[in-house]
PAMAR-388107 format. One record per residue (C-alpha): residue in one letter; x, y, z; residue number from 0. Coordinates in steps of 0.1 Angstrom, whole numbers, plus 2048, in hexadecimal, padded with zeros to 3 digits. Each point is the difference from the previous one (the first is absolute). Last residue first. Layout:
<pts>
   resn     X     Y     Z   resi
      a     X     Y     Z    NUM
...
</pts>
This chain:
<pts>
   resn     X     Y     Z   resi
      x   9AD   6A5   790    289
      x   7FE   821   811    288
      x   7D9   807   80D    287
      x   7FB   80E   81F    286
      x   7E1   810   80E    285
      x   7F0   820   7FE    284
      x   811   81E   805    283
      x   7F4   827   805    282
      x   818   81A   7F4    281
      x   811   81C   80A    280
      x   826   802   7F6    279
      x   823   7FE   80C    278
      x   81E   7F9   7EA    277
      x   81A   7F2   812    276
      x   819   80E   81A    275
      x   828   7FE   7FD    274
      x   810   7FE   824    273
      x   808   7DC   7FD    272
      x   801   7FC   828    271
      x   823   7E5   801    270
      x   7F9   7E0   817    269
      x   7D9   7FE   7F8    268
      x   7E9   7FB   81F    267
      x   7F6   7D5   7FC    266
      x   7D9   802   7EF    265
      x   7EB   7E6   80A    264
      x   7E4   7F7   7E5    263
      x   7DD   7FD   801    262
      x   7E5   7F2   7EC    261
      x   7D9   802   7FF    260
      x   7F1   7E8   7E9    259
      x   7DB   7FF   7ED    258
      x   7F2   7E1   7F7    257
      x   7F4   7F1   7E3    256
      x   7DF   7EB   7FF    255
      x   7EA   81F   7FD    254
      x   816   822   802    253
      x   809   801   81C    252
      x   7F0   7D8   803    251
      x   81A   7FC   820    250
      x   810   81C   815    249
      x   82A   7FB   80B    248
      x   812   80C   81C    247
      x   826   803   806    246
      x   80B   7F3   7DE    245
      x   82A   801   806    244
      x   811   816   7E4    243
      x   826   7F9   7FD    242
      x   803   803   7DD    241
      x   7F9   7DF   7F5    240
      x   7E3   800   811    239
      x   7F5   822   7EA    238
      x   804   7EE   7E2    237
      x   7EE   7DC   80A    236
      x   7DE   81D   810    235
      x   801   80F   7DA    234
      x   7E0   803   7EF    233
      x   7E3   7E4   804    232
      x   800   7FF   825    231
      x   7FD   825   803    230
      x   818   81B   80C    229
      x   803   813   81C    228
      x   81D   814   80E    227
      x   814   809   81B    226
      x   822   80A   805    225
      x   811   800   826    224
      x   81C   812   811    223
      x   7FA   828   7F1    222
      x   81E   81A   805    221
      x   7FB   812   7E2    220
      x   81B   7F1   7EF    219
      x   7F2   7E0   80A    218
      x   7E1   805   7EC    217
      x   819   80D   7E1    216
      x   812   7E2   802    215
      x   7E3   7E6   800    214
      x   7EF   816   7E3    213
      x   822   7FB   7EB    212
      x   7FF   7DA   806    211
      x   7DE   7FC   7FA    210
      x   806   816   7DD    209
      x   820   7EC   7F6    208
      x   7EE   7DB   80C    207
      x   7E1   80E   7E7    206
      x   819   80C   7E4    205
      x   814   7DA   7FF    204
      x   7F2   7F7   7E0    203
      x   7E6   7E7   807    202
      x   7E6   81C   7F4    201
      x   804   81D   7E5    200
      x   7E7   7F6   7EB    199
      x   7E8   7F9   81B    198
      x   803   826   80D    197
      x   80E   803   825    196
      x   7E8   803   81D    195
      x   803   807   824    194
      x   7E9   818   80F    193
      x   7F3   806   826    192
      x   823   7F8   810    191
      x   804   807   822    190
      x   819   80E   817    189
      x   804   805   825    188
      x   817   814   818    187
      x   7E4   815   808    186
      x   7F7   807   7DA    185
      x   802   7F6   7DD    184
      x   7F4   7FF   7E3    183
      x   7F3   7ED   7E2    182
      x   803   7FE   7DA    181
      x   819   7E9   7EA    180
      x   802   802   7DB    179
      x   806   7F0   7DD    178
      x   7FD   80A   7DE    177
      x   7F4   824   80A    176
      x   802   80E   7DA    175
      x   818   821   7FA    174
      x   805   7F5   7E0    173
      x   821   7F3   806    172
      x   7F4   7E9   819    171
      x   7FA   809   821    170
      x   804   7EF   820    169
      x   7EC   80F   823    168
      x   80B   7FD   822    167
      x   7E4   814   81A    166
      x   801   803   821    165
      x   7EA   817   815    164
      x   809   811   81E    163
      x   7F4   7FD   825    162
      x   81B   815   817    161
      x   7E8   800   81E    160
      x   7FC   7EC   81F    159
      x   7E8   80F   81D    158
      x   7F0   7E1   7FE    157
      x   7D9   808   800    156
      x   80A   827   7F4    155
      x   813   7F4   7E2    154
      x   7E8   7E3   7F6    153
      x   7E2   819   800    152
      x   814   815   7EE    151
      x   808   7E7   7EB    150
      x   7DF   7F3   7F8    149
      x   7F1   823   7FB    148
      x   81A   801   7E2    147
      x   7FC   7DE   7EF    146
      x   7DC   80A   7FE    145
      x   804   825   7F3    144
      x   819   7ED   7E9    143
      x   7DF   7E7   7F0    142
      x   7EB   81E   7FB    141
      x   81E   810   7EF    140
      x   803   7E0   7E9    139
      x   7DA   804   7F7    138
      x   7ED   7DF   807    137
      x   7F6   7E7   7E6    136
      x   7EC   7E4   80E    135
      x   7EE   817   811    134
      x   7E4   7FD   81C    133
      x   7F2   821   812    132
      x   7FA   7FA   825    131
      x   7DE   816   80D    130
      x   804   81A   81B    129
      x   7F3   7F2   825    128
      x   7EA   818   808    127
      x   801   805   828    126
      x   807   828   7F5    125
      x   813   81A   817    124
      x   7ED   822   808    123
      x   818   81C   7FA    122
      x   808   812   81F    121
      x   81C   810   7EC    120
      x   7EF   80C   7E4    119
      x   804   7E8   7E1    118
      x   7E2   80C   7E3    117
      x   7FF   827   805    116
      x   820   7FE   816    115
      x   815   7FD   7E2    114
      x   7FD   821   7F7    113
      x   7E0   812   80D    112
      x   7FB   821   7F1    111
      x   7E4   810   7FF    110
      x   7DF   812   7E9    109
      x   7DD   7FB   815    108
      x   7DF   80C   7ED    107
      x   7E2   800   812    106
      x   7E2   801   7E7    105
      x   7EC   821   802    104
      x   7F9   803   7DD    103
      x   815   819   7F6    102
      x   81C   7E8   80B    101
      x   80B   807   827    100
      x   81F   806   810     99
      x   818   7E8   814     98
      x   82A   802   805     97
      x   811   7E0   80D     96
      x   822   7F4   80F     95
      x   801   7D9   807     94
      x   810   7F3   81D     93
      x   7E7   7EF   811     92
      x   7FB   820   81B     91
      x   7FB   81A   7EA     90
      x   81B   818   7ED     89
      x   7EE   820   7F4     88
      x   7FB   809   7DF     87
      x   7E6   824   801     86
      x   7DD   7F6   807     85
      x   7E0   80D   7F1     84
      x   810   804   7DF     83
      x   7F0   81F   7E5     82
      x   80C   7FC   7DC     81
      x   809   81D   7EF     80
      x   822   7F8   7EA     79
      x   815   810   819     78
      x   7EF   7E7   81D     77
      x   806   7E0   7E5     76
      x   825   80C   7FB     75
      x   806   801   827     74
      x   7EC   7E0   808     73
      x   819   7EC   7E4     72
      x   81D   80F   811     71
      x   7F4   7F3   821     70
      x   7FB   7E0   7EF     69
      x   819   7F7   7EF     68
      x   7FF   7DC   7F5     67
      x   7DC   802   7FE     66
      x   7E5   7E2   80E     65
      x   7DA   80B   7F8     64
      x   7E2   7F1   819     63
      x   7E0   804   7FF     62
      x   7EC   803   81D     61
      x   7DA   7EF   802     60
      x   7E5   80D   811     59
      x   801   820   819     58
      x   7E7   813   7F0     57
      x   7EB   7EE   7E8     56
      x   801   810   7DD     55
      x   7DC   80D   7F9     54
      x   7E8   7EC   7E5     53
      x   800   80A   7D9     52
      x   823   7EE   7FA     51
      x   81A   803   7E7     50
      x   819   7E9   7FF     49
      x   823   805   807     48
      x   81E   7E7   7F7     47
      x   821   7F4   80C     46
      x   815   7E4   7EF     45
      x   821   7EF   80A     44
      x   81F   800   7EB     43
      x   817   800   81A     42
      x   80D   824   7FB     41
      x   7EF   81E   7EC     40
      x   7E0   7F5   80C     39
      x   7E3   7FB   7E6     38
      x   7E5   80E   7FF     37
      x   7D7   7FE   7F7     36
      x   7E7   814   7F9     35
      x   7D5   7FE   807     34
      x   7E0   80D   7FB     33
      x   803   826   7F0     32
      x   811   7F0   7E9     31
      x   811   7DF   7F9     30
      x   823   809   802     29
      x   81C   7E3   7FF     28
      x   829   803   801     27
      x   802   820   81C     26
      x   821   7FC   80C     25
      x   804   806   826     24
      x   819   820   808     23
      x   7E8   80C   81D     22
      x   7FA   81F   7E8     21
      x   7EF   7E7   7ED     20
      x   7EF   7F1   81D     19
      x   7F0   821   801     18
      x   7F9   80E   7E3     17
      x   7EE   7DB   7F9     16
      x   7EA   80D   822     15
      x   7F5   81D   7F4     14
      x   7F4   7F8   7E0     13
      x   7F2   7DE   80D     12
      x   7E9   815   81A     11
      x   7EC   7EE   817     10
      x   819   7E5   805      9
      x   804   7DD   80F      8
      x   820   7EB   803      7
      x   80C   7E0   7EE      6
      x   821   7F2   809      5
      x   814   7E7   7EC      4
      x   81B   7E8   803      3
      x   7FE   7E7   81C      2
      x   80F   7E2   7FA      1
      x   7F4   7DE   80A      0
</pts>
């Protein structure tokens, strides 16, 4: 529900189109002597008068116009020959407001509110429980807004920071990722999210050279362990030769496969290779080297 447009009485159209015209509303329909209607300069909402043979009700409703400037706004309006009953004071809930009268009587209020218009402080909070969107293709930034309230909630939890992403990527002379790792690390720990090297290019050594080169950068960085999961049907035999133990393991993930997670100890590297590695944002899925 939005509401959008306004309808006051009138007992003179003439006078009261001068009026809201002077107001600074856009007059975009007239129907004399019966009716007009306006448009607001800002927000697109609509504001009309129509003519009526019965007396305006004293006291009914008030309308309300929001301006940036507002006293500035009263000053011009006053020069121009319009009459206010109330100069802009500040009230109570924060807004500041100025009222006179239409040339039929209506109460007119002009103010500024700001964001206390719709979020004042004593805001009433809502039980509503807002409704989940699915996606099966959600925006990347959407995604890092997620990463990034995780950490911070991770950061103040554990009071351990230094989190950084690691990324080792091989290109071919095209600039083409042929083969890649993705993960990061943090508190002395690091974890690989993606490990995959193109099918041409397997069974040539470049998955033990990118495992290897990940292994060294963790340890550079001071971590102890490297975690990772990997499937049944991709590369548990590859990763036992390397020193990975399978410390806990989920059957049918996916259906009649199951779904690995592996760690390796890291021993603190004699020399500190001071050189870092390419770091990017990314998310990872699982491994897949060949």
């Amino acid at each position: 529900m939005n509401l959008n447009q306004v309808t006051v009485p009138c007992t003179d159209l003439a006078a009261s189109v001068a009026f809201y015209r002077a107001l600074g509303l856009r007059e975009i329909v007239s129907s004399p002597p019966d009716y007009a209607r306006f448009e607001c300069p800002v927000g697109g909402s609509t504001f009309s008068v129509h003519r009526t043979t019965g007396p305006v009700v004293e006291g009914g409703v008030t309308v309300y116009f929001e301006l940036e400037d507002l006293d500035a706004t009263v000053s011009a309006l006053k020069s121009a020959g319009l009459e206010f009953d109330s100069e802009p004071q500040d009230q109570p809930w924060l807004w500041r407001e100025a009222f006179l009268r239409d040339p039929a009587g209506n109460r007119i209020c002009l103010f500024h509110a700001g964001e206390n218009r719709r979020n004042p402080p004593w805001r009433m909070t809502t039980d509503v429980r807002p409704e989940p969107v699915v996606s099966s293709d959600p925006a990347p930034d959407d995604i890092q807004y997620l990463e990034d309230r995780i950490g911070e909630f991770n950061l103040a939890a554990t009071g351990i920071a230094g989190g950084a992403w690691l990324s080792i990527l091989v290109r071919d002379d095209r600039h083409r990722i042929v083969a890649g790792i993705c993960g990061n690390t943090w508190g002395g720990c690091a974890e690989v999210r993606q490990f995959w090297v193109e099918e041409s290019r397997r069974g040539r050594g470049l998955g033990t050279a990118l495992l290897e080169a990940a292994e060294t950068e963790a340890r550079r960085r001071g971590c102890r362990q490297l975690f990772l999961m990997t499937f049944s049907f991709q590369a548990p035999a590859f990763y036992a030769r390397r020193g990975f133990e399978v410390i806990a393991a989920v059957d049918d993930h996916p259906r009649g496969h199951r779904n690995l997670l592996l760690r390796k100890r890291l021993a603190p590297s004699v020399v500190l290779d001071s050189r870092p590695l390419d770091s990017v944002a990314g998310m990872c899925a699982h491994s897949s080297v060949g």
